[in-house]
C-alpha positions as CSV (number, residue, x, y, z in Angstrom):
1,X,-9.0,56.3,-12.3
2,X,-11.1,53.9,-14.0
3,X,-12.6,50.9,-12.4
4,X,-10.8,47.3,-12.3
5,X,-13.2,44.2,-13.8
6,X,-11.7,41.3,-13.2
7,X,-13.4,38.4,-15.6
8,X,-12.5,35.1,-14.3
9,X,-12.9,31.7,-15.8
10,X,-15.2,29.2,-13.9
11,X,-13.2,27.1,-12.1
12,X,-14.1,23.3,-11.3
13,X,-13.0,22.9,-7.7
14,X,-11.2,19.4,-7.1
15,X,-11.0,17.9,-3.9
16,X,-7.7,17.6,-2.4
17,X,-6.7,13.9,-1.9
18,X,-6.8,12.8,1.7
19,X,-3.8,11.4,3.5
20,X,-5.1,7.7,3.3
21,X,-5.5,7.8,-0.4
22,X,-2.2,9.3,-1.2
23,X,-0.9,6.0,1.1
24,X,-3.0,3.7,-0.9
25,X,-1.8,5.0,-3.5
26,X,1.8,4.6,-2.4
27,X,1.4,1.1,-1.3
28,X,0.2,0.1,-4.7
29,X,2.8,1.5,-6.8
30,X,5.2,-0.4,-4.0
31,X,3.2,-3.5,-4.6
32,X,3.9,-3.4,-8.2
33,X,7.8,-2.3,-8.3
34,X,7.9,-5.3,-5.9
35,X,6.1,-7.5,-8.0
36,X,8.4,-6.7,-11.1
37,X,11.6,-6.9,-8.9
38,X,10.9,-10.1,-7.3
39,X,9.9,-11.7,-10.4
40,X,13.1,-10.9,-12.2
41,X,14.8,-11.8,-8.9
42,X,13.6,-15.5,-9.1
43,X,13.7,-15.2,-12.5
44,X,17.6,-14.7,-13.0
45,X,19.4,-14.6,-9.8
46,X,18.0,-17.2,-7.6
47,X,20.8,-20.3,-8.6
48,X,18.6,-22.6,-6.2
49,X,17.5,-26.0,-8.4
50,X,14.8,-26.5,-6.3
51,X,13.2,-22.8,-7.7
52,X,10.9,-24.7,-10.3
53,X,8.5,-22.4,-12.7
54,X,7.3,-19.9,-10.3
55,X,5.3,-16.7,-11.2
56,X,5.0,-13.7,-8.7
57,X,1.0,-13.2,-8.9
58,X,0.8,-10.3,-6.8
59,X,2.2,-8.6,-3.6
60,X,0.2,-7.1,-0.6
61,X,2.0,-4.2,0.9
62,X,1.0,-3.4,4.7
63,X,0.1,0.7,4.8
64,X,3.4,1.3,7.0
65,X,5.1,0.0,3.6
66,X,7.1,-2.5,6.4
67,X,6.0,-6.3,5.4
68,X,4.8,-7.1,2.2
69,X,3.0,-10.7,1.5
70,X,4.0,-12.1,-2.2
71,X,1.5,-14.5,-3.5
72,X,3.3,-17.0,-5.7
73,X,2.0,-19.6,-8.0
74,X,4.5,-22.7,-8.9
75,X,3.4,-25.4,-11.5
76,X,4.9,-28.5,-11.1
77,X,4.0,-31.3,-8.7
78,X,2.9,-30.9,-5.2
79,X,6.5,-31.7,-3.7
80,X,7.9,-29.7,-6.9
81,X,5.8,-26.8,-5.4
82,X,6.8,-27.3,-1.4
83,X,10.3,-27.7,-2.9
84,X,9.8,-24.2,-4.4
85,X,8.8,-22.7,-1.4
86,X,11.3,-23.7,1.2
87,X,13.8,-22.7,-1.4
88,X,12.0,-19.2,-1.7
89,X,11.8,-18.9,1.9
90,X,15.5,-19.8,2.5
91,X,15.9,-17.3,-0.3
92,X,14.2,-14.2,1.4
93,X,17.0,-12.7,3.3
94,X,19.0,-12.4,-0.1
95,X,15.5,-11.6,-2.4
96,X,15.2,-8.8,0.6
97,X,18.5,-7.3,0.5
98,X,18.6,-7.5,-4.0
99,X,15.5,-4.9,-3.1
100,X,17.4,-2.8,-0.9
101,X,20.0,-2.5,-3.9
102,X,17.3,-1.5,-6.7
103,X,14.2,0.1,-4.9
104,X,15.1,3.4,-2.6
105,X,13.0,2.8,0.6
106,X,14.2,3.7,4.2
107,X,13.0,0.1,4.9
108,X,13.0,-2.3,2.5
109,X,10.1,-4.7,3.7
110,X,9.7,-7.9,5.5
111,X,8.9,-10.1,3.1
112,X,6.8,-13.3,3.6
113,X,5.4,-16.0,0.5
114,X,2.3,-17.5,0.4
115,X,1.3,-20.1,-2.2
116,X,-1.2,-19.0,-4.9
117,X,-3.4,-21.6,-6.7
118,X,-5.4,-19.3,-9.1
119,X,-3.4,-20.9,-12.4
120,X,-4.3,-24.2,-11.0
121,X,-7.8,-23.4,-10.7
122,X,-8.0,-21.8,-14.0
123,X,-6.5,-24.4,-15.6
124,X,-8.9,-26.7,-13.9
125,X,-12.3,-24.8,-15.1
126,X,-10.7,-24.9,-19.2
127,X,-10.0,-28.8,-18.7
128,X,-13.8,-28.4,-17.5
129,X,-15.0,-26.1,-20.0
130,X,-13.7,-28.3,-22.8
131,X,-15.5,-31.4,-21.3
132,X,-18.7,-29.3,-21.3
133,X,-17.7,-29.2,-25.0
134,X,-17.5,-32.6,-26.1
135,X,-20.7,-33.3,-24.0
136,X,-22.4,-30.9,-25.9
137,X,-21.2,-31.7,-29.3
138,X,-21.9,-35.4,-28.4
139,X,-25.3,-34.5,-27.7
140,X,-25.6,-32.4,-30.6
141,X,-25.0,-35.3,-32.6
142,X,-27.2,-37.7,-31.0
143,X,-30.0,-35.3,-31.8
């Protein structure tokens, strides 16, 4: 019988992922289904007036997939905002079980809000931006 030469390809050997990336990884796509959910949640179900313009920013899932913080941002006035936010968190239990209806987790997690200023602040470095602006166009001028 004649001889058997086997020609193989190179192959380019990938290492396998570990167990704590494949749960990062998990906890991030949670993060953002929750992020989506929750802001259509506010967005058409909660009936509360005191829900003023509020924007999920982002959502922080623990690695056990059990709490989840939700960082939102409200613009309005300060009371407009703490108004928000005791309506949100008289709002969780509901938010909460809304997620048990539309994501399939064995635990839907506990969920807690924290207020997010980052909008604020960015809206605070334009306003100074454009004042840097007119200061230099004024000075442009004077020149």
């Amino acid at each position: 019988m004649g001889s058997y030469i086997c020609h193989s390809l190179p192959t380019t050997h990938y290492p396998l992922p570990t167990t704590h990336q494949l749960m990062y990884h998990r906890s991030q796509r949670l993060a953002e289904e929750l992020k989506n959910e929750i802001s259509a949640i506010i967005a058409q179900e909660i009936k509360d007036p005191r829900v003023g313009f509020a924007t999920v920013t982002e959502v922080k899932v623990s690695p056990d997939l059990r709490h989840a913080r939700v960082a939102v941002s409200v613009l309005g006035s300060p009371e407009e905002r703490q108004e928000t936010f005791e309506a949100l968190v008289h709002a969780t239990g509901y938010i909460r079980r809304l997620l048990g209806a539309r994501i399939r987790l064995r635990h839907t997690p506990e969920l807690s809000f924290a207020y997010d200023d980052s909008i604020e602040r960015g809206e605070r470095m334009m306003r100074l931006f454009e004042e840097i602006e007119v200061e230099d166009r004024g000075s442009k001028i004077e020149d």
